[in-house]
Biopython code that builds the backbone (N, CA, C, O; Angstrom):
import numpy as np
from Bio.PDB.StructureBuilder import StructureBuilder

atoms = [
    (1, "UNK", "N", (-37.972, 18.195, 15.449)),
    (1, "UNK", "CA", (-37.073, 17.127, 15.799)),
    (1, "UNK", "C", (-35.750, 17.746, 16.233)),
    (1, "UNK", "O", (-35.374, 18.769, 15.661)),
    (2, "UNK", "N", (-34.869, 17.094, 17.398)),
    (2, "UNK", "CA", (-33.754, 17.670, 17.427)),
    (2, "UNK", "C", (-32.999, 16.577, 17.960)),
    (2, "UNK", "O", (-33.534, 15.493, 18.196)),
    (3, "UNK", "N", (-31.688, 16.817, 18.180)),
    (3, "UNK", "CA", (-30.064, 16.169, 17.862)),
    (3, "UNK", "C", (-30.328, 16.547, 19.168)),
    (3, "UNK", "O", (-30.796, 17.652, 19.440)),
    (4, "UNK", "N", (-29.999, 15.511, 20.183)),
    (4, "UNK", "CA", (-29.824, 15.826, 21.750)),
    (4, "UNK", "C", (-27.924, 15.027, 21.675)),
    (4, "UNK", "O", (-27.723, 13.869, 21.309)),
    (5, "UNK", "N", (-27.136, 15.715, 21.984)),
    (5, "UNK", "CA", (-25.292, 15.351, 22.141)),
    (5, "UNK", "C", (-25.402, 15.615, 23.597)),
    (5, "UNK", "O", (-25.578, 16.694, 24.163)),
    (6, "UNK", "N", (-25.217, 14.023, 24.267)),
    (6, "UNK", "CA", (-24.610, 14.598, 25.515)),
    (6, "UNK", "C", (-23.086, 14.360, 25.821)),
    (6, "UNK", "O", (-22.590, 13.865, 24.809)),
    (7, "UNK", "N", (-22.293, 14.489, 26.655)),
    (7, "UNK", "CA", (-21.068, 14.134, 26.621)),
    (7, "UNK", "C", (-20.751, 13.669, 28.049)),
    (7, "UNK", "O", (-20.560, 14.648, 28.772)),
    (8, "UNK", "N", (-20.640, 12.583, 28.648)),
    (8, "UNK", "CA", (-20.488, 12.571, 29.955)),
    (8, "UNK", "C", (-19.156, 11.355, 30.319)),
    (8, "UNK", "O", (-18.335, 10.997, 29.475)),
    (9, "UNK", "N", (-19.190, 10.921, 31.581)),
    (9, "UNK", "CA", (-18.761, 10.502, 32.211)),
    (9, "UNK", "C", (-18.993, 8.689, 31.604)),
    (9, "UNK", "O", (-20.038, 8.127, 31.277)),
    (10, "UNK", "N", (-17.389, 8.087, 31.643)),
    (10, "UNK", "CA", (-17.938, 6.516, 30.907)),
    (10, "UNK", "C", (-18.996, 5.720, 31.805)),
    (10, "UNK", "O", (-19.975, 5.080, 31.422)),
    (11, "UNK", "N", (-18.404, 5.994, 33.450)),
    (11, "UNK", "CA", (-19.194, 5.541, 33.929)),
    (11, "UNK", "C", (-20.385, 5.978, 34.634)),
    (11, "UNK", "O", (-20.462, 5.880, 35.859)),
    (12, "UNK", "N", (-21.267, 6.428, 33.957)),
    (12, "UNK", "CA", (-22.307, 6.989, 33.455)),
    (12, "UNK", "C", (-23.156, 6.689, 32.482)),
    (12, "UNK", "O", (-24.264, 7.223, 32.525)),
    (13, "UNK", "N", (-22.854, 5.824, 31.451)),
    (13, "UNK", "CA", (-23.585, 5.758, 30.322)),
    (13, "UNK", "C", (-24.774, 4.602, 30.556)),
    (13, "UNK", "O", (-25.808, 4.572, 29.888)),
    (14, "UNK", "N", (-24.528, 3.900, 31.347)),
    (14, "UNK", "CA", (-25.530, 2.766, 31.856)),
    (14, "UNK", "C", (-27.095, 3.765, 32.489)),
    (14, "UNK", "O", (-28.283, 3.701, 32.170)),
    (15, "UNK", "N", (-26.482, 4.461, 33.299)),
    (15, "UNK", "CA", (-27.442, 5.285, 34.167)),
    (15, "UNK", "C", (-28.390, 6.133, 32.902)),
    (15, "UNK", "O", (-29.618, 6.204, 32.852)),
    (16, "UNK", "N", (-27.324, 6.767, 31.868)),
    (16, "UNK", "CA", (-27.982, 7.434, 30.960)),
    (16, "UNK", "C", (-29.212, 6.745, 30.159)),
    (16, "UNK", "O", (-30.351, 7.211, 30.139)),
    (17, "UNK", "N", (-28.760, 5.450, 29.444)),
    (17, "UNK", "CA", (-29.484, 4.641, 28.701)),
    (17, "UNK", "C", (-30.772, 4.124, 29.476)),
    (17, "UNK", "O", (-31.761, 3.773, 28.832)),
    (18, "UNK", "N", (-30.753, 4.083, 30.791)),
    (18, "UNK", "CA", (-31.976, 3.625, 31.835)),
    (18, "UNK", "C", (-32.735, 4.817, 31.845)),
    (18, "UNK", "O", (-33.918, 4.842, 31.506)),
    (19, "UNK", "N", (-32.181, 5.676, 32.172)),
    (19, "UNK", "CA", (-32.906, 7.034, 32.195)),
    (19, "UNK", "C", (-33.928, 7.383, 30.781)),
    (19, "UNK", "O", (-35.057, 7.873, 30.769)),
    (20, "UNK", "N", (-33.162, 6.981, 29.760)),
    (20, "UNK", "CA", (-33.837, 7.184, 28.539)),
    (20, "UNK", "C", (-34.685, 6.150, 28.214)),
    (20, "UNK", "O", (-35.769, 6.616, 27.863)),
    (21, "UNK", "N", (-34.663, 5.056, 28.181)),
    (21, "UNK", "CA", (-35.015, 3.958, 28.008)),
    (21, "UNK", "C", (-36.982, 3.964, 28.874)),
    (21, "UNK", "O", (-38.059, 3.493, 28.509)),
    (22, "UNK", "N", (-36.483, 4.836, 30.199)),
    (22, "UNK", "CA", (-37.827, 5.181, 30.877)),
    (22, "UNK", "C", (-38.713, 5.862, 30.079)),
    (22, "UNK", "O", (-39.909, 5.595, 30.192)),
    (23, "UNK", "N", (-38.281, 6.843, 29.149)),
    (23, "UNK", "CA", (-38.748, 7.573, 28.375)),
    (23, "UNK", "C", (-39.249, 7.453, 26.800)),
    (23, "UNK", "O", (-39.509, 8.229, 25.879)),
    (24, "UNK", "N", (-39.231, 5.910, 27.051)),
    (24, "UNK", "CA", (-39.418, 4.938, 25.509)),
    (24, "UNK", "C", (-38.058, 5.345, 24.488)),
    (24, "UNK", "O", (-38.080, 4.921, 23.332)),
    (25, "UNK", "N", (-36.948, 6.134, 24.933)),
    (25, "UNK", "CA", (-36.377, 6.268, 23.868)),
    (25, "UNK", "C", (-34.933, 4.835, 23.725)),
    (25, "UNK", "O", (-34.047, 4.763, 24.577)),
    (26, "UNK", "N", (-34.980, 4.220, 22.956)),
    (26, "UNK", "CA", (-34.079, 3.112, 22.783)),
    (26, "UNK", "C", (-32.822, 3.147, 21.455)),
    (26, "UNK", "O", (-31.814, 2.444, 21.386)),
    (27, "UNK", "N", (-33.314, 4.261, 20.439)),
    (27, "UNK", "CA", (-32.563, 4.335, 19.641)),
    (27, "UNK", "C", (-31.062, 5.705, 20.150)),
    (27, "UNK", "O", (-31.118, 6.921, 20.333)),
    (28, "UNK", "N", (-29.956, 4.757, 20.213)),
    (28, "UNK", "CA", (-28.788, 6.100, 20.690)),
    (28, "UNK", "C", (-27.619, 5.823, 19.534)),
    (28, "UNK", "O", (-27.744, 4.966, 18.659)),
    (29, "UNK", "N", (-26.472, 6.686, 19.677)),
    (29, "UNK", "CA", (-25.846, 6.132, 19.236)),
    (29, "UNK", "C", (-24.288, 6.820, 20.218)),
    (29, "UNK", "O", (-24.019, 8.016, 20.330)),
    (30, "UNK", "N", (-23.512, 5.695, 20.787)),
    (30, "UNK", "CA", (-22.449, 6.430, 21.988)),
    (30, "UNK", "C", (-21.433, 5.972, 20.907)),
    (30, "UNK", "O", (-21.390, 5.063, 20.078)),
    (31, "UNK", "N", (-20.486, 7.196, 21.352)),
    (31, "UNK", "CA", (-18.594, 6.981, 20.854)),
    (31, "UNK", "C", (-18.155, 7.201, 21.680)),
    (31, "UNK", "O", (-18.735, 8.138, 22.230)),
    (32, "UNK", "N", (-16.975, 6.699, 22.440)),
    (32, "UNK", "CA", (-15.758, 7.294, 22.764)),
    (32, "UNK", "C", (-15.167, 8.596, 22.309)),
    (32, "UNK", "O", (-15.235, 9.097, 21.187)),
    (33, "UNK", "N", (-14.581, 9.048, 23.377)),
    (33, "UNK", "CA", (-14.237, 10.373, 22.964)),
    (33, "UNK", "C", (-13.364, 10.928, 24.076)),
    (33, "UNK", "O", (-13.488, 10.625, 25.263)),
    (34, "UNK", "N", (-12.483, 11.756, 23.585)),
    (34, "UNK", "CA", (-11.362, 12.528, 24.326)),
    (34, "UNK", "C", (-11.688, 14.072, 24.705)),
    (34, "UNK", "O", (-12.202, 14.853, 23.905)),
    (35, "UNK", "N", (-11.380, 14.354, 25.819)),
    (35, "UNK", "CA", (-11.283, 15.925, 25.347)),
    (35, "UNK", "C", (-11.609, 16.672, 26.995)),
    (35, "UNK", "O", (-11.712, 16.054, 28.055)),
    (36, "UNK", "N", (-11.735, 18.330, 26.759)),
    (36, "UNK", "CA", (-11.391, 18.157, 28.046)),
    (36, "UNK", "C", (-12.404, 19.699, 28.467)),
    (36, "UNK", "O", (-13.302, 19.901, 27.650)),
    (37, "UNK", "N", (-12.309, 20.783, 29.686)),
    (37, "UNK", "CA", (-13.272, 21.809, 29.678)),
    (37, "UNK", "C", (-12.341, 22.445, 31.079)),
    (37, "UNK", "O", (-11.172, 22.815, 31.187)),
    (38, "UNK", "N", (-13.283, 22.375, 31.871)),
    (38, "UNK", "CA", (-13.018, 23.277, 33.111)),
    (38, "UNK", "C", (-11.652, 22.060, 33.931)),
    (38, "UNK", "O", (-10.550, 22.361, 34.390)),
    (39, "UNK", "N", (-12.230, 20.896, 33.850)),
    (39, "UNK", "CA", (-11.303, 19.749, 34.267)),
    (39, "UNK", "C", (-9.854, 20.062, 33.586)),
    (39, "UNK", "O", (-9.036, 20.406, 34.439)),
    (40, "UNK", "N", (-9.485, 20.039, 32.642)),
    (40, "UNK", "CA", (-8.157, 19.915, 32.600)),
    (40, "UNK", "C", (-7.461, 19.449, 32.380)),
    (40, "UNK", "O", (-6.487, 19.976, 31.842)),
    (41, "UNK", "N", (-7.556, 17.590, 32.784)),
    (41, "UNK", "CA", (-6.887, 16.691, 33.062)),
    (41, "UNK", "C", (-6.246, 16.608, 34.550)),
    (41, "UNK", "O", (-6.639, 17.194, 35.559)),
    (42, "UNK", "N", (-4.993, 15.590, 34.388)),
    (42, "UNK", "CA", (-4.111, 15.608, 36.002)),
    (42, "UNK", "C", (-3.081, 14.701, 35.403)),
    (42, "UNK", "O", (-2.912, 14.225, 34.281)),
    (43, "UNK", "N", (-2.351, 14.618, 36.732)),
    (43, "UNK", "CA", (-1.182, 14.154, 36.390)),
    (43, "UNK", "C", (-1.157, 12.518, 36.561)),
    (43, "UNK", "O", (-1.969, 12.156, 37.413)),
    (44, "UNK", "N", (-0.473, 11.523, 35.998)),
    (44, "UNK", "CA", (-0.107, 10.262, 36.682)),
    (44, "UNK", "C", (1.289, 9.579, 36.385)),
    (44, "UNK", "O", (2.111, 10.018, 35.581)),
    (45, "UNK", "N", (1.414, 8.597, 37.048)),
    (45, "UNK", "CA", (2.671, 7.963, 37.185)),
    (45, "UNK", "C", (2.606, 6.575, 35.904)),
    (45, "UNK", "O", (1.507, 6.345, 35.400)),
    (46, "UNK", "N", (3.756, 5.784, 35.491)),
    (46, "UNK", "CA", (3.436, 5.187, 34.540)),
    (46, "UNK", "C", (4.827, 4.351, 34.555)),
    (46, "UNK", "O", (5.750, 4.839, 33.904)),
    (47, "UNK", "N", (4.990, 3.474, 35.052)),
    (47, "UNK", "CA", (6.398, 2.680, 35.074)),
    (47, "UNK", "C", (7.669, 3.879, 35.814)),
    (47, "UNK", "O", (8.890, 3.907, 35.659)),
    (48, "UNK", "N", (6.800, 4.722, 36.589)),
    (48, "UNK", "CA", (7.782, 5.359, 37.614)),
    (48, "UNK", "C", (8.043, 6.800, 36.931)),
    (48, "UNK", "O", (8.611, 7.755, 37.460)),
    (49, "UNK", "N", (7.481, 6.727, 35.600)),
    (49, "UNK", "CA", (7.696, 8.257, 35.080)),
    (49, "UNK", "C", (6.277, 9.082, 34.961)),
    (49, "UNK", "O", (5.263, 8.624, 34.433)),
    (50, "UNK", "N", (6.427, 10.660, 35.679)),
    (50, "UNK", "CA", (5.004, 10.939, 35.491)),
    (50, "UNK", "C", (4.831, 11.809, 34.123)),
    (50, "UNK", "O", (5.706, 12.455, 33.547)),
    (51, "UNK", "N", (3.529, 11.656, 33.778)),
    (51, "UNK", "CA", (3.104, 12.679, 32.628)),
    (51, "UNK", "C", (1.376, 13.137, 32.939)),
    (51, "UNK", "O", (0.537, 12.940, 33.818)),
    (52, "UNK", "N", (1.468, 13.803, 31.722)),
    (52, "UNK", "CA", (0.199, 14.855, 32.205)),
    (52, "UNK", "C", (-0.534, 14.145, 31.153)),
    (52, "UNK", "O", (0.038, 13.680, 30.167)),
    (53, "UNK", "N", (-2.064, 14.041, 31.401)),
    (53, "UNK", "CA", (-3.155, 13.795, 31.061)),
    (53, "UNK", "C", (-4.077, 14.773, 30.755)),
    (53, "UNK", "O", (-4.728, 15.518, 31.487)),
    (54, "UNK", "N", (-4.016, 14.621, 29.210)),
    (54, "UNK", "CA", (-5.070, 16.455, 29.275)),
    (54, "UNK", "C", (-6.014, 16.454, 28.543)),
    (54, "UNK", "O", (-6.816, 17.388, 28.521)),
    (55, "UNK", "N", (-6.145, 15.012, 27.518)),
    (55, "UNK", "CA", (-7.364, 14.676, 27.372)),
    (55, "UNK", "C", (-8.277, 13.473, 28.122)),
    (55, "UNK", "O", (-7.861, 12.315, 28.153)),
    (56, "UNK", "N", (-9.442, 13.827, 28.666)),
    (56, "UNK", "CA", (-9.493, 13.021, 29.513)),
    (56, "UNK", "C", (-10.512, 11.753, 28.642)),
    (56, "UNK", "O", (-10.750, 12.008, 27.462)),
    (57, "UNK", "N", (-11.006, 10.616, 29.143)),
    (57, "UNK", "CA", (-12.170, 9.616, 28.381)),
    (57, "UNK", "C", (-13.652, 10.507, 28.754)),
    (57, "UNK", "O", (-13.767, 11.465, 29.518)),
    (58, "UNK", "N", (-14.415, 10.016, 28.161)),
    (58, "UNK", "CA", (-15.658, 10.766, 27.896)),
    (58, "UNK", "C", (-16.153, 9.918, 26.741)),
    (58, "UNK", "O", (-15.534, 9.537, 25.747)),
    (59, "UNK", "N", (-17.642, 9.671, 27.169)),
    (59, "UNK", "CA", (-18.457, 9.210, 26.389)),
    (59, "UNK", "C", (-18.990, 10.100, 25.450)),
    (59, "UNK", "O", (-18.515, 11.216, 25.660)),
    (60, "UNK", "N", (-19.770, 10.096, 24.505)),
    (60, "UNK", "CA", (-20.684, 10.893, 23.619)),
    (60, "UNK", "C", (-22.121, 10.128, 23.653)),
    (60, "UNK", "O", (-22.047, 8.899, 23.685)),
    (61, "UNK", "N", (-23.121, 10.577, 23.652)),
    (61, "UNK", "CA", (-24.225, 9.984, 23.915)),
    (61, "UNK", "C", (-24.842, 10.784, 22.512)),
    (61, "UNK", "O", (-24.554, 11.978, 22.431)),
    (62, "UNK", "N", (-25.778, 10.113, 21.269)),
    (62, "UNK", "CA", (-26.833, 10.799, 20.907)),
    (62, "UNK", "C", (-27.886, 10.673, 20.199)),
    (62, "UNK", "O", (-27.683, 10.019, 19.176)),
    (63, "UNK", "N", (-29.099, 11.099, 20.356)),
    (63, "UNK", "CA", (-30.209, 10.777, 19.905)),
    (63, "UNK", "C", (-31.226, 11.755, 20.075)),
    (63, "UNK", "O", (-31.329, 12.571, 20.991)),
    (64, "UNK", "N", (-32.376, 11.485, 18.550)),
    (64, "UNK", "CA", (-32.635, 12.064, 17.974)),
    (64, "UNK", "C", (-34.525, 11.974, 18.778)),
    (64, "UNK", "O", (-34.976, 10.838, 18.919)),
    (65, "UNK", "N", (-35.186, 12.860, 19.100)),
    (65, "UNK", "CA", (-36.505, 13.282, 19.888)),
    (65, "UNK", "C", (-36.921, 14.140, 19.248)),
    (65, "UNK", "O", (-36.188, 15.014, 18.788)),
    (66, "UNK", "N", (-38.501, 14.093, 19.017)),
    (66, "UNK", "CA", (-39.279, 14.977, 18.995)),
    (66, "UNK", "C", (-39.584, 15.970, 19.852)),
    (66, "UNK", "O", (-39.668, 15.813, 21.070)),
    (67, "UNK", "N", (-39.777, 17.116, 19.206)),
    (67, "UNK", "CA", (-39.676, 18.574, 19.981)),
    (67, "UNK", "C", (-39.936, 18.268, 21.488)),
    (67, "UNK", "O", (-39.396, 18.580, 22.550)),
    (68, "UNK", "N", (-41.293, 17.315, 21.000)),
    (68, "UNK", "CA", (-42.575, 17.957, 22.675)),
    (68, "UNK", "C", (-41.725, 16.926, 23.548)),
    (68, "UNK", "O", (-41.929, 17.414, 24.659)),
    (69, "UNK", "N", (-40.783, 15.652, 23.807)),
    (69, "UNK", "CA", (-40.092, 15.990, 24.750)),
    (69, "UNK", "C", (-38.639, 16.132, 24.932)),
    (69, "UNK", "O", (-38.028, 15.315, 25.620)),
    (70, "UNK", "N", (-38.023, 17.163, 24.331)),
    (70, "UNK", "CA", (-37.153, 17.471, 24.291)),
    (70, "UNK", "C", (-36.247, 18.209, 25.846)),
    (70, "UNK", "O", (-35.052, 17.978, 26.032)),
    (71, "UNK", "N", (-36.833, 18.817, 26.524)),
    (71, "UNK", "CA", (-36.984, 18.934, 27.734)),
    (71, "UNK", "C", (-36.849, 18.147, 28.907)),
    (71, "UNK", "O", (-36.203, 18.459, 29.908)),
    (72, "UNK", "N", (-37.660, 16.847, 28.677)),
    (72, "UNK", "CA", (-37.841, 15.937, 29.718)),
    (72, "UNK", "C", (-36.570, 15.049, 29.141)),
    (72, "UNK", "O", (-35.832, 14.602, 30.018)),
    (73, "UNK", "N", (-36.308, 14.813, 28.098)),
    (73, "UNK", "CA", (-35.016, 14.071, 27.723)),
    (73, "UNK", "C", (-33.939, 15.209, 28.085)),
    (73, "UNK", "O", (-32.952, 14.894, 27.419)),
    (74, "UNK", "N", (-33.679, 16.211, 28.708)),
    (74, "UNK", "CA", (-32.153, 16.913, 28.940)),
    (74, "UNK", "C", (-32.622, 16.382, 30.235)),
    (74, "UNK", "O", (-31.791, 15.739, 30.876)),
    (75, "UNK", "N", (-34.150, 16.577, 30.887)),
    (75, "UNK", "CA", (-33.480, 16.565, 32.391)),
    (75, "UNK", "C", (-33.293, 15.070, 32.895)),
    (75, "UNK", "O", (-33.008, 14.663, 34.021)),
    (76, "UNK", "N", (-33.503, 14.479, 31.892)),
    (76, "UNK", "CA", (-33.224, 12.871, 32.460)),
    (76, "UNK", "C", (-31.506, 12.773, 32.168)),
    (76, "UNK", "O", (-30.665, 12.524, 33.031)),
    (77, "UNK", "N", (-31.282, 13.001, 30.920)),
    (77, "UNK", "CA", (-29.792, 13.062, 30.826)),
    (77, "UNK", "C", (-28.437, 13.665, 31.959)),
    (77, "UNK", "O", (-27.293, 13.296, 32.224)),
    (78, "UNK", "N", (-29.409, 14.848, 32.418)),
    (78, "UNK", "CA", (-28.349, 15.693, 33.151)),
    (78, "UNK", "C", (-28.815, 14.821, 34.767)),
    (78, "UNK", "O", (-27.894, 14.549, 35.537)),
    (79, "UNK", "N", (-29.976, 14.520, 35.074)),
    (79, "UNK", "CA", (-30.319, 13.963, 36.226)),
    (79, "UNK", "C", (-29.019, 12.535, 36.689)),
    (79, "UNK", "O", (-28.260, 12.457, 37.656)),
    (80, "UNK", "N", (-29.252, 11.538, 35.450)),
    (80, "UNK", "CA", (-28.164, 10.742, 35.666)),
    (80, "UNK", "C", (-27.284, 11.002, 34.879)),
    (80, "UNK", "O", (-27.081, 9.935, 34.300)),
    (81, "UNK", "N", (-26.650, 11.713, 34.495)),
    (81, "UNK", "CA", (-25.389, 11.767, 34.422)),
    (81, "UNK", "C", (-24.045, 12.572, 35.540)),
    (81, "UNK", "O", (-22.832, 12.513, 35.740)),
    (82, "UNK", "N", (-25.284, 13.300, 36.023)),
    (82, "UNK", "CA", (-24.911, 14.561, 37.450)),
    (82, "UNK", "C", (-24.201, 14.192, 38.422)),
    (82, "UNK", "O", (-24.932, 13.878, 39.361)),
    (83, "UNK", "N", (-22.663, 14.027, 38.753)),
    (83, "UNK", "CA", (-22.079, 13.798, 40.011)),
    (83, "UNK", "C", (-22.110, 14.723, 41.026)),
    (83, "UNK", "O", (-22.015, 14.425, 42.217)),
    (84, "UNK", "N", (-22.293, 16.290, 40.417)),
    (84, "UNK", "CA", (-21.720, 17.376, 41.494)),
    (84, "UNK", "C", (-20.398, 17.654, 41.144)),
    (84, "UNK", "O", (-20.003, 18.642, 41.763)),
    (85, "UNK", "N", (-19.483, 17.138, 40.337)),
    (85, "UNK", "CA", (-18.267, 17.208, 40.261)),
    (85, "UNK", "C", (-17.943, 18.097, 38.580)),
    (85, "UNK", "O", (-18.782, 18.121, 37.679)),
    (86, "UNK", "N", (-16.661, 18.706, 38.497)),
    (86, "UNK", "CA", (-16.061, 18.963, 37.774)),
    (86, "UNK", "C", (-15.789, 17.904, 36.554)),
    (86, "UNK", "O", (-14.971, 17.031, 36.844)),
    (87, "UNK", "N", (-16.271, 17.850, 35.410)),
    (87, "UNK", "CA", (-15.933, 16.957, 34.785)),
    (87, "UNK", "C", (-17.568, 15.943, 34.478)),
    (87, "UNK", "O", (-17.848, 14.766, 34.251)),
    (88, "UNK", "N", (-18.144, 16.952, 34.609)),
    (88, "UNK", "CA", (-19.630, 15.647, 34.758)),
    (88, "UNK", "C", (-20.040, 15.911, 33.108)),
    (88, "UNK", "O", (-21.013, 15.255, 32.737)),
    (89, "UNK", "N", (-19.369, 16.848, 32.029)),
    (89, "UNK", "CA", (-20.090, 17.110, 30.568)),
    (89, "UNK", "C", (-20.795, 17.949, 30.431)),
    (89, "UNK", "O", (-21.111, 18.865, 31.190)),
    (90, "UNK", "N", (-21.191, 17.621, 29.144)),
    (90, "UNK", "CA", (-21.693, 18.432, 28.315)),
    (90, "UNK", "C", (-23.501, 18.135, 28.104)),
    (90, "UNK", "O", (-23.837, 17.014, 28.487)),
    (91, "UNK", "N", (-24.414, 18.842, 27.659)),
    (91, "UNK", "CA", (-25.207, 18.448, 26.818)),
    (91, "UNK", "C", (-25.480, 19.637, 25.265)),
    (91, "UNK", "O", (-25.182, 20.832, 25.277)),
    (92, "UNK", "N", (-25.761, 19.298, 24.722)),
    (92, "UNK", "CA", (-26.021, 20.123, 23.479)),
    (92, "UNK", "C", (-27.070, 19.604, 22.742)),
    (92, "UNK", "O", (-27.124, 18.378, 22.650)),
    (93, "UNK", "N", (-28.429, 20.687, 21.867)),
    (93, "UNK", "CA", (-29.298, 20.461, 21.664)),
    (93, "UNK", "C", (-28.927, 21.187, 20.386)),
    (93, "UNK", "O", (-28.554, 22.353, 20.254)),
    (94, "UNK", "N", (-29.191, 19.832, 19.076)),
    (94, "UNK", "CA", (-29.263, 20.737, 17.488)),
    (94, "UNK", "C", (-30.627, 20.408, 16.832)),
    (94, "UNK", "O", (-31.218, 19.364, 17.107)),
    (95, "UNK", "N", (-31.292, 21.649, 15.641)),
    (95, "UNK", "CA", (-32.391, 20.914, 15.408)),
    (95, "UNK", "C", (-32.008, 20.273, 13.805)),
    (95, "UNK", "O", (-31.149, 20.441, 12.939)),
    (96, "UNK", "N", (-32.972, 19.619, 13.986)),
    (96, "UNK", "CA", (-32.727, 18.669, 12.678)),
    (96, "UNK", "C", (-33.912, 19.053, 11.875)),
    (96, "UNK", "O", (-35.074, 19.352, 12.152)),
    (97, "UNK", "N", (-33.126, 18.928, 10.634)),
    (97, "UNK", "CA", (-34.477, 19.266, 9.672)),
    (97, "UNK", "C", (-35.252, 18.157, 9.006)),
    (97, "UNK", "O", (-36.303, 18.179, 8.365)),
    (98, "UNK", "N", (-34.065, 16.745, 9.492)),
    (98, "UNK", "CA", (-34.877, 15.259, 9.082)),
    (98, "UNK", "C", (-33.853, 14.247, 8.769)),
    (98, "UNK", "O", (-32.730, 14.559, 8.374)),
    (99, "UNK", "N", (-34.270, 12.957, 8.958)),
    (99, "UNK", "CA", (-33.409, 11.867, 8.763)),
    (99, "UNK", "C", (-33.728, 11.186, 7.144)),
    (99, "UNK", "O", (-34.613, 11.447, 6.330)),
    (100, "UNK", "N", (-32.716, 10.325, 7.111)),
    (100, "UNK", "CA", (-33.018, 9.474, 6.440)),
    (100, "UNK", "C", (-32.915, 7.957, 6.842)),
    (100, "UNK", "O", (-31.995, 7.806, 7.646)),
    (101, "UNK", "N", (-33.440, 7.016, 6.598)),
    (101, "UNK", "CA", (-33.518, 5.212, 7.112)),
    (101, "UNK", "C", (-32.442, 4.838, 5.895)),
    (101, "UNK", "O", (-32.717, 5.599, 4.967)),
    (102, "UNK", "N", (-31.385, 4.021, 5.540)),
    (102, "UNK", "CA", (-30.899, 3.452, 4.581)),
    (102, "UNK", "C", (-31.536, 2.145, 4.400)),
    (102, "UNK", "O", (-31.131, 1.545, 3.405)),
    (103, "UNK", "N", (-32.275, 1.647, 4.980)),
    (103, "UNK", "CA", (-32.636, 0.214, 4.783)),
    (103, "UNK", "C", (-34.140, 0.710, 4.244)),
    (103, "UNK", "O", (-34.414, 0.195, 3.160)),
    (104, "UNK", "N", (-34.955, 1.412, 4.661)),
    (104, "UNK", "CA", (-36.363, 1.778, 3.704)),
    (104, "UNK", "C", (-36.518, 2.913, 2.895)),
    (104, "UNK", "O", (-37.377, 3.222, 2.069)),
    (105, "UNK", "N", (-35.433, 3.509, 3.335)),
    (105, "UNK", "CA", (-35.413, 5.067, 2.391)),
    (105, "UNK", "C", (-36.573, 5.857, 2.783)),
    (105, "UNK", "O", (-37.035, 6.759, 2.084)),
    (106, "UNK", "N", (-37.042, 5.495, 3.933)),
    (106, "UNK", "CA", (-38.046, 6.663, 4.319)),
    (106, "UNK", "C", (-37.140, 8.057, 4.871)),
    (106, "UNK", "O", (-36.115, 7.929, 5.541)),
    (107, "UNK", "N", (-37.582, 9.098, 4.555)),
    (107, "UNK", "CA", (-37.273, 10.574, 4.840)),
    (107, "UNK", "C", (-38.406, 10.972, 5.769)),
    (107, "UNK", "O", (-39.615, 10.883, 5.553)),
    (108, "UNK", "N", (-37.705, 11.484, 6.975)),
    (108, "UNK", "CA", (-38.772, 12.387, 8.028)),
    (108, "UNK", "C", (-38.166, 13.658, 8.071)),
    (108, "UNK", "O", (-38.671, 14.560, 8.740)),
]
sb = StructureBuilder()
sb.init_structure("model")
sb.init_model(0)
sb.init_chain("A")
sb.init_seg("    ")
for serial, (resi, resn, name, xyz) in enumerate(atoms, 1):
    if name == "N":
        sb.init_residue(resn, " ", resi, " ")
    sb.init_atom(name, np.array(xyz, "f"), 0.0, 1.0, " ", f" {name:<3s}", serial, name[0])
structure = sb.get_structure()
């Protein structure tokens, strides 16, 4: 089993969830999130005064797959989430050694 974290673009997360959703997977869980990489941030204006922007918005995407397709879930993730651009995220793959349910107390 493993922890698939992707980190992308807000508007992106629709594309992501379709993408996965193809793949029977329906359970995610997204946050908001700040932060920044090769992008940087930029500058903007704001009642006529400018300031710098250096954490930028970014989604967090994540959910939990069995090994055998672990693979086909990055390339669906990176497929739609992919602009070509600077700033398109992250993905990261952790393994898990098992969940727990709070409502049945089953352990996998």
């Amino acid at each position: 089993m493993k922890l698939i974290k992707a980190i992308v673009r807000p508007n992106k997360v629709d594309e992501v969830k379709e993408a996965l959703g193809k793949l029977s997977i329906s359970g995610m869980t997204v946050t908001e999130v700040r932060g920044h990489g090769k992008q940087k941030g930029h500058t903007a204006v704001y009642r006529g005064k400018e300031y710098n922007v250096s954490l930028l918005p970014k989604m967090e995407i994540e959910v939990v797959v069995s090994d055998g397709i672990v693979d086909e879930t990055i390339r669906a993730i990176i497929q739609a989430a992919r602009t070509g651009e600077i700033g398109d995220g992250r993905v990261f793959v952790r393994r898990e050694r098992s969940h727990l349910s709070p409502r049945t107390k089953d352990s996998r």
